[in-house]
C-alpha positions in Angstrom: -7.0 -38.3 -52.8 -4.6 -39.6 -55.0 -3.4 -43.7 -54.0 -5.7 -43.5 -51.2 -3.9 -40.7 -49.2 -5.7 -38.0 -47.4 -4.9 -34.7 -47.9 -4.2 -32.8 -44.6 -7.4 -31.1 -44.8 -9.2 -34.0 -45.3 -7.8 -36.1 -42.9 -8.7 -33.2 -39.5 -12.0 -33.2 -41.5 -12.2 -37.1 -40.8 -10.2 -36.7 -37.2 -12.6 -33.8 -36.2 -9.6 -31.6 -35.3 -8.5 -28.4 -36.7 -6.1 -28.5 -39.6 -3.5 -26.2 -37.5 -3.1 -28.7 -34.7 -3.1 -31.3 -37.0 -0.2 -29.5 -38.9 1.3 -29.2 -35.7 1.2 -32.6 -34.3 2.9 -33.8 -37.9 5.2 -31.5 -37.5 6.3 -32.7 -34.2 6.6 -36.3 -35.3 3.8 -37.5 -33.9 1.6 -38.3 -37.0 3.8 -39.9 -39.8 3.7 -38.0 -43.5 3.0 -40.8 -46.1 4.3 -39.3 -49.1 3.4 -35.5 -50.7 1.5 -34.6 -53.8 3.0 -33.5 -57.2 2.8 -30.1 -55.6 4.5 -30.5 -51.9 1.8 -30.6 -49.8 1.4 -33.8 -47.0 -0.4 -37.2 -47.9 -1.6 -39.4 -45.0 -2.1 -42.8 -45.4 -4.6 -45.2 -43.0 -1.6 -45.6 -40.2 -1.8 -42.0 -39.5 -5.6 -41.8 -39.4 -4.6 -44.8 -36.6 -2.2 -42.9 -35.4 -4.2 -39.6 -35.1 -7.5 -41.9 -33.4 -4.8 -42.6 -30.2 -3.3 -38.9 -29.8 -7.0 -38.3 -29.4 -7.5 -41.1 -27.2 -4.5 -39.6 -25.1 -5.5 -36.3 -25.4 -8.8 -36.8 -24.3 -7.6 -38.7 -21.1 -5.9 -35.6 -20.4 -2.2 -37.0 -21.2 0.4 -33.8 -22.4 2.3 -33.4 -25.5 5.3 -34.4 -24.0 3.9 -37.7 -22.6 2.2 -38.6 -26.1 5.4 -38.2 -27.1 7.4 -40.5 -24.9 4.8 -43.0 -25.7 4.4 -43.0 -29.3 8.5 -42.8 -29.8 9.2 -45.7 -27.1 10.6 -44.1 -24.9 7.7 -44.9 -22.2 4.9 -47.8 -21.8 1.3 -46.8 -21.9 0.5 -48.6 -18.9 3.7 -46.4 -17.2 2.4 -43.0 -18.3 -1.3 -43.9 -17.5 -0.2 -45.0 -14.1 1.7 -42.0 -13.2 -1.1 -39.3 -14.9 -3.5 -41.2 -12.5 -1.3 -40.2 -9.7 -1.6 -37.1 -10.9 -5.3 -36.9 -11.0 -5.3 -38.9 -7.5 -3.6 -35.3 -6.0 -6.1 -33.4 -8.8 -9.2 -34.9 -7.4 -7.9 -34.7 -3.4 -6.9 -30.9 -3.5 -10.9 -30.3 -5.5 -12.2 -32.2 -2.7 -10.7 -29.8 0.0 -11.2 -27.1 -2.3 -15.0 -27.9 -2.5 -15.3 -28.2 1.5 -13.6 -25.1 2.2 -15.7 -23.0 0.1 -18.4 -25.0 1.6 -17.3 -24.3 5.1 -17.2 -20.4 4.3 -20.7 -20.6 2.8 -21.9 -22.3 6.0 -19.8 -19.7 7.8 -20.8 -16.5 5.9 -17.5 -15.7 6.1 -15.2 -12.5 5.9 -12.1 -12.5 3.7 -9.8 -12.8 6.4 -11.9 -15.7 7.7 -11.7 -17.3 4.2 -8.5 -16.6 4.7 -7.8 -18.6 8.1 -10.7 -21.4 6.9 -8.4 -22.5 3.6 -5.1 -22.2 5.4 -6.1 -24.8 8.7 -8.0 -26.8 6.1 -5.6 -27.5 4.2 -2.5 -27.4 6.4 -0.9 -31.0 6.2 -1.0 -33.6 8.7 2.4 -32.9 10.0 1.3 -28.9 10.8 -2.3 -30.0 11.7 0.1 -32.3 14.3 2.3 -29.6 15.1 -0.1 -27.0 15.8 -2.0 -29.7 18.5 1.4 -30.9 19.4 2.2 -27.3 20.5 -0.9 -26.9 22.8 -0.1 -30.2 24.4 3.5 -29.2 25.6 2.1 -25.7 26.7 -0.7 -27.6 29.0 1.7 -30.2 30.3 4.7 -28.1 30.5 6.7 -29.5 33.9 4.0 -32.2 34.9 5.3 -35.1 36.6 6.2 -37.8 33.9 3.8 -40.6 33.9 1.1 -38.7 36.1 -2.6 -39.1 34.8 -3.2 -36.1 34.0 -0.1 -35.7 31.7 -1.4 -39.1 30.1 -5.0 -37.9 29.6 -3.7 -34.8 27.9 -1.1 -36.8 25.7 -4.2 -38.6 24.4 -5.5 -35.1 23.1 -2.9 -34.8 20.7 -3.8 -38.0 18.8 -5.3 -36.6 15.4 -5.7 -39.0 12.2 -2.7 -39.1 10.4 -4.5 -37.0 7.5 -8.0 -35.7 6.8 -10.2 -37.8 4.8 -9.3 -37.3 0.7 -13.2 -36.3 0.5 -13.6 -34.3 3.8 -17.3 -33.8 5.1 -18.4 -30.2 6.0 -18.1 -32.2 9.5 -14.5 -33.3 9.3 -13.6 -29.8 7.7 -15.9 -27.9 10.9 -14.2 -29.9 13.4 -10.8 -29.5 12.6 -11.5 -25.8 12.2 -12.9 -25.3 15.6 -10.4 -27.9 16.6 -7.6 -25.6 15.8 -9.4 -22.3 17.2 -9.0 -24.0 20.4 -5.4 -24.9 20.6 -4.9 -21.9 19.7 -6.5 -20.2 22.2 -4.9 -18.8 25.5 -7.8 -19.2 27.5 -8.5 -22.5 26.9 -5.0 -23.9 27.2 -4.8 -22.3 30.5 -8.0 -23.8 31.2 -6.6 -27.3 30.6 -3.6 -26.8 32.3 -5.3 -25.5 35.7 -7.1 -29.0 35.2 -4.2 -30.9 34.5 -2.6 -29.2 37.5 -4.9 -30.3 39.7 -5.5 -33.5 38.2 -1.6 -34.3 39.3 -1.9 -33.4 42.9 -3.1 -35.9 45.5 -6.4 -36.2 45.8 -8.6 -35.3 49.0 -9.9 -38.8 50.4 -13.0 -37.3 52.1 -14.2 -35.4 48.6 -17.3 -37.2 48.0 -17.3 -39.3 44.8 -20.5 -39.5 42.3 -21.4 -42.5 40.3 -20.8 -41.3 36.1 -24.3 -43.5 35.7 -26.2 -42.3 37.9 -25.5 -38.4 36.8 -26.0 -39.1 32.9 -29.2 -41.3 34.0 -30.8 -38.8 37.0 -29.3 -35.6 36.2 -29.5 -36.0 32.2 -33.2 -36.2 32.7 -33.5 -33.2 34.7 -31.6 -31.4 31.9 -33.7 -32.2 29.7 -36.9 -31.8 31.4 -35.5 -28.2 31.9 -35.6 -28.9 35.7 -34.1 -25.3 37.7 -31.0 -26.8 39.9 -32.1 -24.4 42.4 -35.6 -25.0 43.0 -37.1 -27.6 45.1 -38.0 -29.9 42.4 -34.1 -30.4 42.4 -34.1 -32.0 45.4 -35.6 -35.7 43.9 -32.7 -35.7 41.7 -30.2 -34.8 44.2 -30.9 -37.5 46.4 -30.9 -40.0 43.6 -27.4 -39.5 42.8 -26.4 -39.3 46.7 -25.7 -35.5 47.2 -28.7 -35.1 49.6 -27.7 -36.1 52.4 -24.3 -34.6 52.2 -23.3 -32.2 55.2 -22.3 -28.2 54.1 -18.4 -29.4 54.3 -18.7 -32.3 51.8 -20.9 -30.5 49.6 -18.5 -27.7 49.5 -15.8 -29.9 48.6 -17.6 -31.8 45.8 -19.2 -27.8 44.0 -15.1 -27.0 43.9 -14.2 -30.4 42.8 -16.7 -30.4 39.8 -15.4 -26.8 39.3 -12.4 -27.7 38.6 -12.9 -31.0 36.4 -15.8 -29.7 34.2 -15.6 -27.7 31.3 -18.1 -27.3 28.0 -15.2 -25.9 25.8 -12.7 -29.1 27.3 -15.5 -31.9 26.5 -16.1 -30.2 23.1 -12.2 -30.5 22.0 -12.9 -34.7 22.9 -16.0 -34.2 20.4 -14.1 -33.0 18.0 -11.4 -34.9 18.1 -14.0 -38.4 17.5 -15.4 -36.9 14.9 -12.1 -36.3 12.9 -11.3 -39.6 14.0 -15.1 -40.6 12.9 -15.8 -42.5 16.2 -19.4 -42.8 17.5 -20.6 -39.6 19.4 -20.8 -39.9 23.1 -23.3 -38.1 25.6 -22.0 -35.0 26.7 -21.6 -34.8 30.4 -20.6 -31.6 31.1 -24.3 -30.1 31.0 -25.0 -32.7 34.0 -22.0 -31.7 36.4 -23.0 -27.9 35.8 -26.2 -28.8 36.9 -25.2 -29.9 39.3 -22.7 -27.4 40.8 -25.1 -24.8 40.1 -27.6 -27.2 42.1 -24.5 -27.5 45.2 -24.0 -23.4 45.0 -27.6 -22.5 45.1 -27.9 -24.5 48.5 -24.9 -23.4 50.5 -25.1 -21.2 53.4 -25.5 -17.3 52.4 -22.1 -15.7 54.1 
């Protein structure tokens, strides 16, 4: 080691890298030749082994030739180059995160291939064709509704997603939006919304009874869940509690093909979903009640 200067060999030894990559590094300007030996070959002197301890540091934060470069000849600041190779690990880390849930949402699914297939495409569609896609279903099921009806403003609030999925998804954000998209997309169920939305728009019949919301989730929740049969007598309590008892044939009729039109399992699931991307608190599903309920209104009508 003559003067102090490390031989090439000694000074990977010392930087724990191989002798090849250290050759190459020199030879690419980035660690500075001292002097060389009698012979030819290279002589480092402390400001390389310096220089070699920060193209490791930079190496190890994952920083590329050409940046280490840049830094060590000038040409860019440290804090510059950190700033924009932690952007870059900001996208990294996001795109793993949706990577993870997907697979994730296929384990959970047991998947096919084509599902996989359909699962990685909607979850990772971008906000704008996550919007597009609702967007679509929303003009179909509105399509020449009176402007400023309520039924075209209720349905213009079901195309109100978050502007982007979270950057760490939940398998419940990723399962929502997947069903989410399964039912925009299907036929049924945007003819479904628009046959409510139709009817939604016309003028309503005065003498259709009206129930109290309250009183169904409290009376006829309870009956739900006590597994009460809507056509057996021990419907009747519950009934009369929420004012359909004493109803004559004629308004009963009305209200069965009222609730008929205005309740739907698949229509109050798309409002679950759409909280939970939004991560709003869940509400009590109603549906279940008014089925009950017209199931309760059928089985008492006059046999024909």
């Amino acid at each position: 080691m003559p003067g102090g200067r490390l031989t090439i060999s000694e000074l990977a030894r010392r930087a724990d890298v191989s002798v090849r990559t250290l050759r190459f590094w020199s030879d690419e300007g980035l660690i500075p030749v001292a002097s060389r030996s009698a012979a030819g070959y290279r002589l480092y002197d402390e400001a390389a082994v310096a220089r070699l301890q920060l193209v490791g540091t930079l190496r190890a934060l994952g920083l590329g030739l050409d940046a280490i470069t840049a830094i060590l000849r000038g040409r860019q600041g440290v804090a510059e180059v950190a700033q924009t190779h932690a952007d870059a690990l900001t996208s990294q880390l996001r795109l793993l995160r949706m990577q993870r849930a997907v697979l994730r949402a296929v384990a959970r699914r047991c998947s096919t291939t084509e599902e996989m297939t359909m699962v990685h495409a909607l979850a990772t569609a971008s906000a704008a064709e996550r919007q597009r896609l609702v967007d679509d279903f929303v003009t179909r099921a509105c399509e020449g509704l009176p402007d400023g009806s309520r039924s075209r403003s209720i349905i213009d609030v079901m195309r109100q997603l978050p502007d982007a999925l979270p950057d760490d998804p939940s398998d419940a954000h990723v399962d929502a939006w997947i069903e989410l998209a399964g039912l925009v997309a299907d036929a049924s169920f945007v003819a479904r919304v628009r046959e409510m939305a139709e009817k939604g728009a016309a003028p309503q019949d005065p003498a259709t009874p009206m129930l109290d919301h309250q009183a169904v989730l409290e009376h006829v929740g309870a009956a739900v869940a006590e597994g009460i049969d809507p056509a057996a007598a021990a419907a009747e309590p519950t009934l009369a509690r929420i004012g359909v008892a004493p109803l004559d044939p004629a308004a009963r009729l009305a209200l069965r093909r009222q609730l008929e039109v205005f309740t739907d399992l698949r229509v109050e699931r798309y409002w679950t979903l759409l909280g939970v991307l939004h991560d709003r608190p869940p509400f009590t599903p109603m549906a279940p009640c008014y089925l009950w309920i017209i199931a309760a209104l059928r089985a008492r009508e006059p046999s024909t």
